[in-house]
C-alpha positions in Angstrom: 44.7 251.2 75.9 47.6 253.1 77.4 50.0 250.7 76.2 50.5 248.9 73.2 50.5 245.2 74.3 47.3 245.9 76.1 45.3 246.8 73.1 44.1 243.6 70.8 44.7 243.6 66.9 41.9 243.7 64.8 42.7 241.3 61.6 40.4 241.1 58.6 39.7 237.1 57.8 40.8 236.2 54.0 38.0 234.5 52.3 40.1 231.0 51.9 38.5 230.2 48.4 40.0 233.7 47.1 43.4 233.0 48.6 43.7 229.8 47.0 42.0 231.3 43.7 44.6 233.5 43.5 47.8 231.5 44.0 46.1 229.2 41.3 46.5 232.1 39.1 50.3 232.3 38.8 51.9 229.1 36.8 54.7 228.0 38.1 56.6 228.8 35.4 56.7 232.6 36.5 57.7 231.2 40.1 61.6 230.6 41.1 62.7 226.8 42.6 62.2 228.9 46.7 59.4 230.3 45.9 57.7 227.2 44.8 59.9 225.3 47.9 57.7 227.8 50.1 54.6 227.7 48.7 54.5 223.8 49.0 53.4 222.2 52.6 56.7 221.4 54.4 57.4 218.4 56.9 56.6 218.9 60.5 59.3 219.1 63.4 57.1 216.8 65.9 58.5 216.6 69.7 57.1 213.7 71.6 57.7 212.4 75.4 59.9 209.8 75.7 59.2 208.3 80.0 62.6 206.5 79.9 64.6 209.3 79.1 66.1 208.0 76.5 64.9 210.5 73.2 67.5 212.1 71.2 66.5 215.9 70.3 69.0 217.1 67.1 69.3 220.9 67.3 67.6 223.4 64.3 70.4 225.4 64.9 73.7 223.7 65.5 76.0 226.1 65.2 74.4 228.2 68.1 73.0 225.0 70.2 73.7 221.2 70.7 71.5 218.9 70.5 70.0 216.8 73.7 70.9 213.5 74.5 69.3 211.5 76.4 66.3 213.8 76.6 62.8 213.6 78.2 61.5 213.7 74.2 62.2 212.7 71.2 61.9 214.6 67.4 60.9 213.3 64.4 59.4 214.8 61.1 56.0 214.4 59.9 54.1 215.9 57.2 51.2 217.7 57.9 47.7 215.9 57.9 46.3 218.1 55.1 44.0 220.3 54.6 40.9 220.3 57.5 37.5 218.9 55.8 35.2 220.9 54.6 32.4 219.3 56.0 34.0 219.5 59.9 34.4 223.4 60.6 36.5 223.5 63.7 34.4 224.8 66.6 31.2 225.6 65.0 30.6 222.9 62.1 28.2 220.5 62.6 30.8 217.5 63.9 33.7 219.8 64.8 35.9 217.3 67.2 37.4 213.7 66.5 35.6 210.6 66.9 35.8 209.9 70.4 37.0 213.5 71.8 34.7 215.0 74.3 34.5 218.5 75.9 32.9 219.7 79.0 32.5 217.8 82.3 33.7 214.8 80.6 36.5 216.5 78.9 40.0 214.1 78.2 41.8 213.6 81.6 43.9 216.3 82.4 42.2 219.6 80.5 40.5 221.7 82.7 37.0 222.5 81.9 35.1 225.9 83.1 32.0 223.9 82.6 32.2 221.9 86.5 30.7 225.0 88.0 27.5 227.6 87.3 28.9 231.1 85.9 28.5 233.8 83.7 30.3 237.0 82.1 30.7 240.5 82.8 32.7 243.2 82.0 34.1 245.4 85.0 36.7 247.3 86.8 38.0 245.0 88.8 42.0 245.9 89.0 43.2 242.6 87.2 46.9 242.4 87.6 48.4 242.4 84.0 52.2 242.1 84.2 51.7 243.3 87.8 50.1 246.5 86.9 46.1 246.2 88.3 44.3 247.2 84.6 42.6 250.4 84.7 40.4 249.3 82.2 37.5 247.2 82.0 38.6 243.2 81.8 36.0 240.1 81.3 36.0 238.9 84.4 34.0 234.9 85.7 31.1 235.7 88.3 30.5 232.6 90.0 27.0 230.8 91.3 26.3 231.9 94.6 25.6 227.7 95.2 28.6 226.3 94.3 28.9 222.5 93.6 25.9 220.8 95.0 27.9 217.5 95.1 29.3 219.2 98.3 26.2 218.7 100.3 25.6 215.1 100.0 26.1 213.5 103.4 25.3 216.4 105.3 23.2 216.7 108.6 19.3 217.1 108.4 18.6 220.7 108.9 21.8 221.6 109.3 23.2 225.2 108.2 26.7 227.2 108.0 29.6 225.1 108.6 27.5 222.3 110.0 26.5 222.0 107.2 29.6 221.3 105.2 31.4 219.5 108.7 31.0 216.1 107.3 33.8 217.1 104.2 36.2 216.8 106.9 39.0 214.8 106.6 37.6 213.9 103.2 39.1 214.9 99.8 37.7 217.7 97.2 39.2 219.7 94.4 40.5 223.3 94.4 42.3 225.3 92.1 39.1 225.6 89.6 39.0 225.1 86.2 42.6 222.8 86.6 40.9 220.7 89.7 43.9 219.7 91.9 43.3 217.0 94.6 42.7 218.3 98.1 42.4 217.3 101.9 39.6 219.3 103.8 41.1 220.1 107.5 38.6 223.0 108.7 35.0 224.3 107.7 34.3 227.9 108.9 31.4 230.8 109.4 31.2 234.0 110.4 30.5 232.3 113.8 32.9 229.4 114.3 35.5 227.1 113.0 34.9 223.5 113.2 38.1 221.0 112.4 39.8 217.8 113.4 37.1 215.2 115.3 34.2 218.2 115.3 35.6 220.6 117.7 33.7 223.3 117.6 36.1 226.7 118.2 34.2 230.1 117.8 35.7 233.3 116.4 34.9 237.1 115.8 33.2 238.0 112.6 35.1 240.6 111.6 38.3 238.3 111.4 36.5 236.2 109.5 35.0 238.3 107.0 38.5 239.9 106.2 40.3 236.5 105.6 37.3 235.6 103.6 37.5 239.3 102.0 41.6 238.8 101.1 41.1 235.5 99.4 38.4 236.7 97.4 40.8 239.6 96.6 43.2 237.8 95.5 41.0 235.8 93.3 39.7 238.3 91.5 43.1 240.2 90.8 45.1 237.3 89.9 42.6 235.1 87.9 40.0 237.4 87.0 37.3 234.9 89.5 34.4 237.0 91.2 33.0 234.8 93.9 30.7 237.0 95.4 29.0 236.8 98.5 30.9 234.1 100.8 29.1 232.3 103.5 30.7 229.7 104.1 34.8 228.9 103.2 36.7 225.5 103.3 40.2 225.1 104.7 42.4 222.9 102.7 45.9 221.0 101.9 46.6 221.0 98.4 48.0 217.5 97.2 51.7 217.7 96.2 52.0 214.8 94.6 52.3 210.7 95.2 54.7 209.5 97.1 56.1 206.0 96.7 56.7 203.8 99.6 59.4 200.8 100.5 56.9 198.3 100.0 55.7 200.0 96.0 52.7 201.6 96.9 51.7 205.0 95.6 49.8 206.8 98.2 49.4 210.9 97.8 50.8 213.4 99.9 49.4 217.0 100.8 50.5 219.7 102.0 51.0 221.1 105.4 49.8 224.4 105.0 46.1 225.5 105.3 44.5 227.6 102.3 40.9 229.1 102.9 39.1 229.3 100.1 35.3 229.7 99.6 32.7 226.9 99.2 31.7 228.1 95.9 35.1 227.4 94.1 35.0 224.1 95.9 34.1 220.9 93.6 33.6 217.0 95.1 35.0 215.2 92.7 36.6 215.1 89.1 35.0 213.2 85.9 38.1 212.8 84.1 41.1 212.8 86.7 44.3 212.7 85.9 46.1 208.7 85.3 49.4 210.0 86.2 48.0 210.8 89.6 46.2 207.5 90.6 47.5 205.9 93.9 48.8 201.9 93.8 48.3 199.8 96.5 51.5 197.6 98.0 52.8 195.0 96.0 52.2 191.6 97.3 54.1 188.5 97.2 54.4 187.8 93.8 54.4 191.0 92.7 57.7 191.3 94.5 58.5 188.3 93.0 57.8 189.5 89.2 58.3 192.8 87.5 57.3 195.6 89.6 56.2 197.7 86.8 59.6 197.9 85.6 60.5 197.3 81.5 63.6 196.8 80.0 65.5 199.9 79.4 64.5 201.6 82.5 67.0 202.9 84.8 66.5 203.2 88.5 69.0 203.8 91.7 69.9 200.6 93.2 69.3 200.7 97.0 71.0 197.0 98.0 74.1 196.5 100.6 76.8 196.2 97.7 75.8 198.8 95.4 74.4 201.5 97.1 73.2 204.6 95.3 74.6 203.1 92.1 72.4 203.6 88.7 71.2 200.4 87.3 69.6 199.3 83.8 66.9 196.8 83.6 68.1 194.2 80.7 65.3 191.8 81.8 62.1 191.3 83.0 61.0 187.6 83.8 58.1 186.3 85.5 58.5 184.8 88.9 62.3 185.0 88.6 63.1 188.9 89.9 64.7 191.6 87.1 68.5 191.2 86.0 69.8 194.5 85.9 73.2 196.0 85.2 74.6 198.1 88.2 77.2 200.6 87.4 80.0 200.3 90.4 80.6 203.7 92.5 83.2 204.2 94.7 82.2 204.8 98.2 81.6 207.9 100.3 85.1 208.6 101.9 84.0 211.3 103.7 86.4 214.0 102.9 84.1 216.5 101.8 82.2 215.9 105.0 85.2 216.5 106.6 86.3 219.4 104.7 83.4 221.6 105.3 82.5 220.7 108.3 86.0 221.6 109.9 86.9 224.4 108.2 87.5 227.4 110.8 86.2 230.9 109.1 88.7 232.8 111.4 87.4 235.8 114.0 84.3 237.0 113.4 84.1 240.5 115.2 80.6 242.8 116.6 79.7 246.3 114.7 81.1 248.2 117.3 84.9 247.1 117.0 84.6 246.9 113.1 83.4 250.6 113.6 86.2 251.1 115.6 88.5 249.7 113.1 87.3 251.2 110.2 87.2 255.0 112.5 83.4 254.9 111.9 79.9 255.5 113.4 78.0 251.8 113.9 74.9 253.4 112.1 76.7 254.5 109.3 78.5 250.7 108.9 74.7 249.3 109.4 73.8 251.3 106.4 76.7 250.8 104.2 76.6 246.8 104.8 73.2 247.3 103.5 71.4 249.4 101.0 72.2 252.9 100.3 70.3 254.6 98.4 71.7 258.4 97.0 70.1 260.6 94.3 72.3 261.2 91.2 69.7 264.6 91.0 68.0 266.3 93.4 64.9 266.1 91.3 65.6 262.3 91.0 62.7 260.2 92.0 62.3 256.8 94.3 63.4 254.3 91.0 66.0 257.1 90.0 67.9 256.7 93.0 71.1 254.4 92.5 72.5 251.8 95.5 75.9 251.9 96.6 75.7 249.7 99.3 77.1 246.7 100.1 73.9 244.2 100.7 75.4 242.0 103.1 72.5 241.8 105.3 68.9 242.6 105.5 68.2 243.0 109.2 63.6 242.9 108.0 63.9 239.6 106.2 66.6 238.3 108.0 68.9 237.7 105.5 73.3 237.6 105.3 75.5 236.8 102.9 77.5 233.8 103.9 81.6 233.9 104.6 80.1 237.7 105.0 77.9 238.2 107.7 76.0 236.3 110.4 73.2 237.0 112.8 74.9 237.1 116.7 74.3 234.3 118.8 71.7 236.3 121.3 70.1 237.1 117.9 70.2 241.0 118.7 72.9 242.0 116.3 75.3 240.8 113.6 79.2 240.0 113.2 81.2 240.4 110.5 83.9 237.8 109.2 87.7 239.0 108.3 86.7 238.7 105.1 84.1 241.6 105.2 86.8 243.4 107.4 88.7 243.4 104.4 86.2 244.1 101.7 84.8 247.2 103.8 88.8 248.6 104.3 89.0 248.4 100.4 85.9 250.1 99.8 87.1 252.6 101.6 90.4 253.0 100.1 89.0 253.2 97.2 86.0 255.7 97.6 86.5 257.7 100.8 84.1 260.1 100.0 81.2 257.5 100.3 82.5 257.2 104.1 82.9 260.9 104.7 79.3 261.1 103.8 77.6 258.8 105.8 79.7 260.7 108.7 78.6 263.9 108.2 75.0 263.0 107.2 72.5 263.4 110.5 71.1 260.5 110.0 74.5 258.4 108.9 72.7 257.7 105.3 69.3 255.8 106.6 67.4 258.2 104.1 69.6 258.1 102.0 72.3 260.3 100.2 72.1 263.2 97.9 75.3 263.6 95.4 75.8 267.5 95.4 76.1 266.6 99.2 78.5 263.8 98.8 80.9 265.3 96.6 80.6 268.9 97.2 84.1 268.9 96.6 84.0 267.9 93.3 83.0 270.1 90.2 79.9 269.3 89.1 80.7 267.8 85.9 83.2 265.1 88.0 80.6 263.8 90.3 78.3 261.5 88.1 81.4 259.9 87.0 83.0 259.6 90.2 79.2 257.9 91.0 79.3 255.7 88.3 83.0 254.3 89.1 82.0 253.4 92.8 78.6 251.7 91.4 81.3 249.7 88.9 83.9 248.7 92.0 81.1 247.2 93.9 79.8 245.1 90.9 83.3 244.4 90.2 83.4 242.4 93.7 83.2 238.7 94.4 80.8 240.0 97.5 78.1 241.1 94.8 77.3 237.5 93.0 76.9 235.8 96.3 73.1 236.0 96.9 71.3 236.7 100.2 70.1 234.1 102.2 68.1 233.4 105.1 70.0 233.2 108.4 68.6 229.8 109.4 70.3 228.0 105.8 73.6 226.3 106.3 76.3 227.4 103.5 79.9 225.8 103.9 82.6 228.2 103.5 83.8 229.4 99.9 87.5 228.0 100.3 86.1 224.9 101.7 84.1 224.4 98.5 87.1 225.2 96.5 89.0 222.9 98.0 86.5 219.5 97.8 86.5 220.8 94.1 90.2 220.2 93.4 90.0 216.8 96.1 87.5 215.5 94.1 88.5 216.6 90.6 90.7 213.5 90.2 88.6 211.1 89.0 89.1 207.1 89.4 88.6 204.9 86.1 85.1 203.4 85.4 84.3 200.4 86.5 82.7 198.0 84.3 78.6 197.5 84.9 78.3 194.3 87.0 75.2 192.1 86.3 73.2 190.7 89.1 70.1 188.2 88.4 66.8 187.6 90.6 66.8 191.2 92.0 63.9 192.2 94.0 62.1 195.5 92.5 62.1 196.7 95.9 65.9 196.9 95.5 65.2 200.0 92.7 63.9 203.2 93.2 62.0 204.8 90.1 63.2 207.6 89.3 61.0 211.2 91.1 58.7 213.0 89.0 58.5 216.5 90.7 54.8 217.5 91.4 54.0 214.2 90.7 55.7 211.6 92.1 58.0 211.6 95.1 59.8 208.7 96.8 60.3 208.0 100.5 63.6 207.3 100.4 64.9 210.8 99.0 64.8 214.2 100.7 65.5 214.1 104.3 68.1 216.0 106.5 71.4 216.7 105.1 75.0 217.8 106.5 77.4 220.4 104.4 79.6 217.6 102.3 77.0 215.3 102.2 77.0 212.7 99.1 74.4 212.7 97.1 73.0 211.4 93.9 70.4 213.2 91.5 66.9 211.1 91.2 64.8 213.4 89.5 63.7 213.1 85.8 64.1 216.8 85.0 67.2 215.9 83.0 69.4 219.0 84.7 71.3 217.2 86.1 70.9 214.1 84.5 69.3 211.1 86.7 71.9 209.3 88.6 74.7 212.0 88.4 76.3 212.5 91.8 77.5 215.4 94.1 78.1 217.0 97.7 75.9 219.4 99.6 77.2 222.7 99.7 74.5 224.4 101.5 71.3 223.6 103.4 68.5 226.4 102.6 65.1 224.5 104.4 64.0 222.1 101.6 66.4 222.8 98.8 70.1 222.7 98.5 73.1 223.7 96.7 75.1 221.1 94.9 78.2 220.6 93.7 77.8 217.6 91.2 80.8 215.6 89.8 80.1 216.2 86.3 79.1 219.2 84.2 75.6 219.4 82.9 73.6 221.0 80.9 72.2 224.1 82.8 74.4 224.1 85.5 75.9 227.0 87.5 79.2 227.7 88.7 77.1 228.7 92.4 77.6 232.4 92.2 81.3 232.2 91.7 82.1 230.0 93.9 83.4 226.9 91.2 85.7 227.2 89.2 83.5 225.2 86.5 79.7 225.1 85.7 79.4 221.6 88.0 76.9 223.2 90.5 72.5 223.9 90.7 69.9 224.7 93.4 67.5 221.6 93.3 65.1 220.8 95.5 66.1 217.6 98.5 63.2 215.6 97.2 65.0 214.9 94.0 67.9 213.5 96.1 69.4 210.8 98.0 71.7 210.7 101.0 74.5 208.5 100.2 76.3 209.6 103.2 74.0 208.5 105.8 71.3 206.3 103.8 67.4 206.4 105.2 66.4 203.5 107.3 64.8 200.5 105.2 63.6 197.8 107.2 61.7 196.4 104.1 64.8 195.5 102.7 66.0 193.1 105.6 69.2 192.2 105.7 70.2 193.9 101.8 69.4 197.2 103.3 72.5 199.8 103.7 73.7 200.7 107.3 72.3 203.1 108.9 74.6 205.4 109.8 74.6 207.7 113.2 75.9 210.8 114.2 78.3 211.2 116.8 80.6 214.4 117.7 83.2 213.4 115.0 81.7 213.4 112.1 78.9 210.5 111.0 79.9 206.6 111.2 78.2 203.5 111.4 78.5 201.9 114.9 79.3 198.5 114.6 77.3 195.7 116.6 78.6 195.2 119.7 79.8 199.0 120.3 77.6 200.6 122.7 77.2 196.9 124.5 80.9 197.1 125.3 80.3 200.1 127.2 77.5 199.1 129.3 78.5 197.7 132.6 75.5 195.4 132.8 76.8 193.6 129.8 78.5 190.4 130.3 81.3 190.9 128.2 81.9 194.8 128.6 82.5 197.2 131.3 85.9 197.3 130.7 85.9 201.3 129.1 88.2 201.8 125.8 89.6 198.1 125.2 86.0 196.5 125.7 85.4 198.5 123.0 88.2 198.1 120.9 87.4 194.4 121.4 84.0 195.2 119.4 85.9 196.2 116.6 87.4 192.3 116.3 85.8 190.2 114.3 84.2 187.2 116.5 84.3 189.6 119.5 81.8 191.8 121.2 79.0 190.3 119.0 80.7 191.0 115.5 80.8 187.1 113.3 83.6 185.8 112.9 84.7 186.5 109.0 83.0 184.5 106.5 81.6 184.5 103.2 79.7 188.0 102.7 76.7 187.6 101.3 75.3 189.1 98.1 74.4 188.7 94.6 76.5 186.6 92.5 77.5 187.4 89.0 75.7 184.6 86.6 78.0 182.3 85.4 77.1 180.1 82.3 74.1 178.0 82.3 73.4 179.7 85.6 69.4 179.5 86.9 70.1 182.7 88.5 69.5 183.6 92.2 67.0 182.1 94.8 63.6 184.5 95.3 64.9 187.9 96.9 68.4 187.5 96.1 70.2 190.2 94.4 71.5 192.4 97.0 
């Protein structure tokens, strides 16, 4: 082995009747109080998952870490089960395994099994990537049965061949990802001939395309898992499942992907002996289920999603047949707004094209392209590719189309990028500071795009000056706040950093708790579970957000904790940064930008929009308003509104005060004011609400 960690240890085994001959042999009398302490079997530090969140971890080492509370688990101690029997050798005796314990095909649900499909052995070169280095050496590799699961032929056409063959999987589900078999939709069969997908449509393709594909997934296989399929005739195209998704009405259905993976036929299985129970799908509740418990228990705490107490966390206290849950809802404030407002109106100042920030700074455009990227120069001229040492600025990566926000920005043409007043300054301190790095890129033919070479640089430095002088400039850049703000992609939406500063110190002020508020006969439609990620999603969260959008956490990861709210700070495809309300354990201060650790990059799945709640007709009338957007901001339009406007309405056609009218309660189709409904706090000898109530 070249290097140490890839060589394997060869231990002797200790005969276990010597070992515990010999220990016999010294009396305790010879022994001191720890060593006898050490010798005897100690209690066991057992970590167990707790679904409602609600475990209590104590920290081993409290003066370095705190405990966790509420947690995901919870620790006890246990003493060990003794010694294993004699008559049950583990993995080789005669009745190795547990009564009831299988292995193989019908293995306990959730361990993957190598056993679904026909393989053997063999050692080979075959380039496995170890700690991304492809191994030089000879690895153990999995050569797979040129027939694959036979299960996958069941169905098919008489006499049919290739992808005919395998057409009628279409639209049907199979499991991928072998030995871990994850749930998957089949969208495409292919040849070497043709591709056949949706209702049968046949679409024919070169052979040589084909085969590479095929080629590069096999590949890939083989370098990452160590899998040699072999010979590929025929390859499925598939969406993996990314978990269940719960709808309004309480079923669980599963959702895949929308991304096609080709993988051959032969690591390919039909079905799954022993699937997983936390990924079986649950049909709608019906009437009474509505009407009893919904699968909730006491204890469990959910997001309540009726009119009055939107987005607020609630805790089942009880469960009763036929009557609905009573819950305790913690009161939130509602959404004002002002962070909406905040970053969405802040104005970033001018934002000026290379060619005047060139002329500003009494520079070349190429040399300020380079510097506002990497730029590379060689400490030695000897110095190799990972010797070299960057001194550029990394605002922007023109190939992955990437910017620093408050920094840079892609032009509106999209040929180009422009440059805020903030980067004006930072480049007009950089150099003040370091001149030399400047003068270089001037002088160089090709304004630095190779990169530099320090004896060129500062040739008019002694030689023992110029590391140093290297070194310094390296330390100014770190020392910027530029540097901790990462690069994302031009398409994400990032509010501005002073913006985010100033919704930290609006919203720092915090009102007092309000005390929970107990409503009887609530619907379990009314609460949403909270999201499992990779396992179960909810309808409700994710979506499209705005910068200073609401939001409250839903996930069960913990970090934040579930129920903990915060505004969007930025909008990068399907995740987002956050600044919560709280502080939390693991959170981030968002590259600088807070001035506490309130903030974290979490996926929009795990979220809800409190700002402008999903539409949820299955609620009826307890369902939150759906809010519109219009060029001010996002408001809900009262009833009434747009019909004030429209001439062919009776009572409208009259412009602004039509509308204004529509505003009035008991004109332009608003009710006059009355009693609002909703739930009513249980009074004393109360029989609670009538079916459906609790909104």
């Amino acid at each position: 082995a070249i290097c140490a960690w890839e060589g394997v240890v060869l231990l002797p085994f200790l005969e276990e009747s010597l070992v515990k001959q010999c220990i016999a042999s010294v009396p305790h009398s010879k022994l001191t109080p720890a060593q006898i302490a050490r010798n005897e079997p100690g209690p066991l530090i057992v970590f167990q998952h707790d679904p409602k969140g609600t475990g209590d971890c104590r920290s081993t080492l409290p003066k370095s870490f705190a405990g966790l509370f509420p947690s995901k688990s919870r620790m006890f101690e246990s003493m060990p089960p003794g010694e294993f029997p004699e008559d049950r050798k583990c993995f080789g005796g005669d009745d190795p395994l547990l009564d009831g314990v299988k292995l193989g095909v019908d293995r306990p649900p959730g361990f993957p099994t190598m056993h679904s499909l026909a393989l053997r052995g063999e050692l080979k070169h075959a380039g496995v990537n170890v700690f991304g280095t492809a191994s030089k050496k000879e690895s153990l590799v999995v050569r797979m049965g040129r027939g694959g699961d036979p299960a996958l032929l069941v169905g098919a056409e008489e006499g049919a061949s290739g992808a005919a063959a395998y057409a009628h999987l279409l639209n049907r589900r199979v499991h991928i990802d072998w030995p871990y078999l994850k749930e998957a939709m089949v969208v495409a069969v292919s040849d070497k001939s043709e591709k056949i997908a949706g209702r049968g449509v046949r679409t024919p393709h070169s052979s040589s395309e084909w085969g590479s594909e095929v080629q590069r997934a096999a590949h890939e296989r083989m370098v990452a898992r160590g899998v040699d399929v072999g010979q590929t005739s025929v390859a499925l195209h598939v969406r993996a499942c990314e978990g269940l998704v719960r709808h309004p009405d309480g079923s669980l259905q599963k959702r895949f992907g929308k991304t096609d993976t080709l993988l051959p036929s032969q690591l390919v299985i039909a079905s799954n002996a022993s699937p997983s129970p936390r990924m079986q799908e649950r049909p709608a509740l019906d009437g009474d289920d509505v009407k009893s418990t919904g699968g909730f228990a006491v204890g469990d705490a959910a997001l309540f999603l009726g009119r009055s107490h939107f987005g607020a966390v609630a805790t089942v206290a009880s469960v009763g047949e036929g009557t609905g849950l009573e819950v305790f809802v913690e009161p939130v404030p509602p959404d004002t707004g002002i962070a909406r407002r905040m970053m969405l109106g802040h104005q970033g100042g001018r934002w000026e094209n290379l060619g005047a920030l060139a002329r500003k700074l009494s520079t070349s455009p190429r040399a300020l392209s380079v510097l506002t990227g990497p730029l590379w120069i060689a400490p030695t001229k000897d110095a190799g590719r990972f010797d070299r040492i960057d001194i550029g600025l990394n605002l922007k990566s023109g190939n992955k189309g990437l910017c620093v926000a408050d920094y840079t920005r892609p032009m509106k043409e999209g040929n180009g990028w422009e440059f805020s007043q903030q980067c004006v300054k930072l480049l007009q301190d950089y150099k003040r500071a370091h001149p030399w790095v400047f003068a270089a890129l001037q002088s160089d033919p090709d304004s630095g795009f190779e990169g530099l070479q320090l004896d060129v640089a500062l040739k008019h430095l002694p030689e023992p000056q110029r590391l140093p002088a290297l070194n310094q400039c390296k330390a100014w850049i770190k020392a910027q706040p530029a540097s901790r703000r990462p690069l994302v992609s031009k398409f994400s939406r990032v509010a501005a950093e002073d913006a985010v500063k100033n919704v930290f110190i609006a919203t720092s002020v915090r009102a007092k708790p309000t005390p929970p508020v107990a409503l009887e006969g609530v619907s379990p439609l009314l609460l949403m579970q909270p999201v499992r990620a990779g396992e179960v999603l909810d309808l409700y969260a994710g979506g499209d957000f705005d910068l200073g959008d609401r939001v409250v956490m839903v996930g069960d990861s913990g970090s934040p904790p579930f129920g903990t709210r915060g505004f969007i700070c930025a909008v990068h495809g399907e995740a987002a940064e956050i600044m919560f309300e709280t502080d939390f354990v693991g959170a981030t201060d968002l590259h600088g930008v807070l001035p506490e650790k309130r903030g974290a990059m979490l996926p929009t799945a795990q979220v809800v929009n409190l700002s402008h709640p999903p539409a949820m007709p299955q609620l009826g009338v307890a369902a939150p308003d759906v809010v519109v957007a219009d060029k001010k901001g996002k408001k809900a339009l009262p009833k009434g509104f747009k019909e004030a406007w429209n001439e062919a309405n009776k009572g409208g056609g009259k412009g602004v005060l039509a509308m204004a009218a529509a505003l009035l309660p008991g004109k332009g189709g608003l009710p006059a004011p009355g009693p609002a409904p909703g739930p009513r706090i249980p009074v004393k000898g109360s029989k609670g609400f009538e079916p459906g109530m609790g909104r």
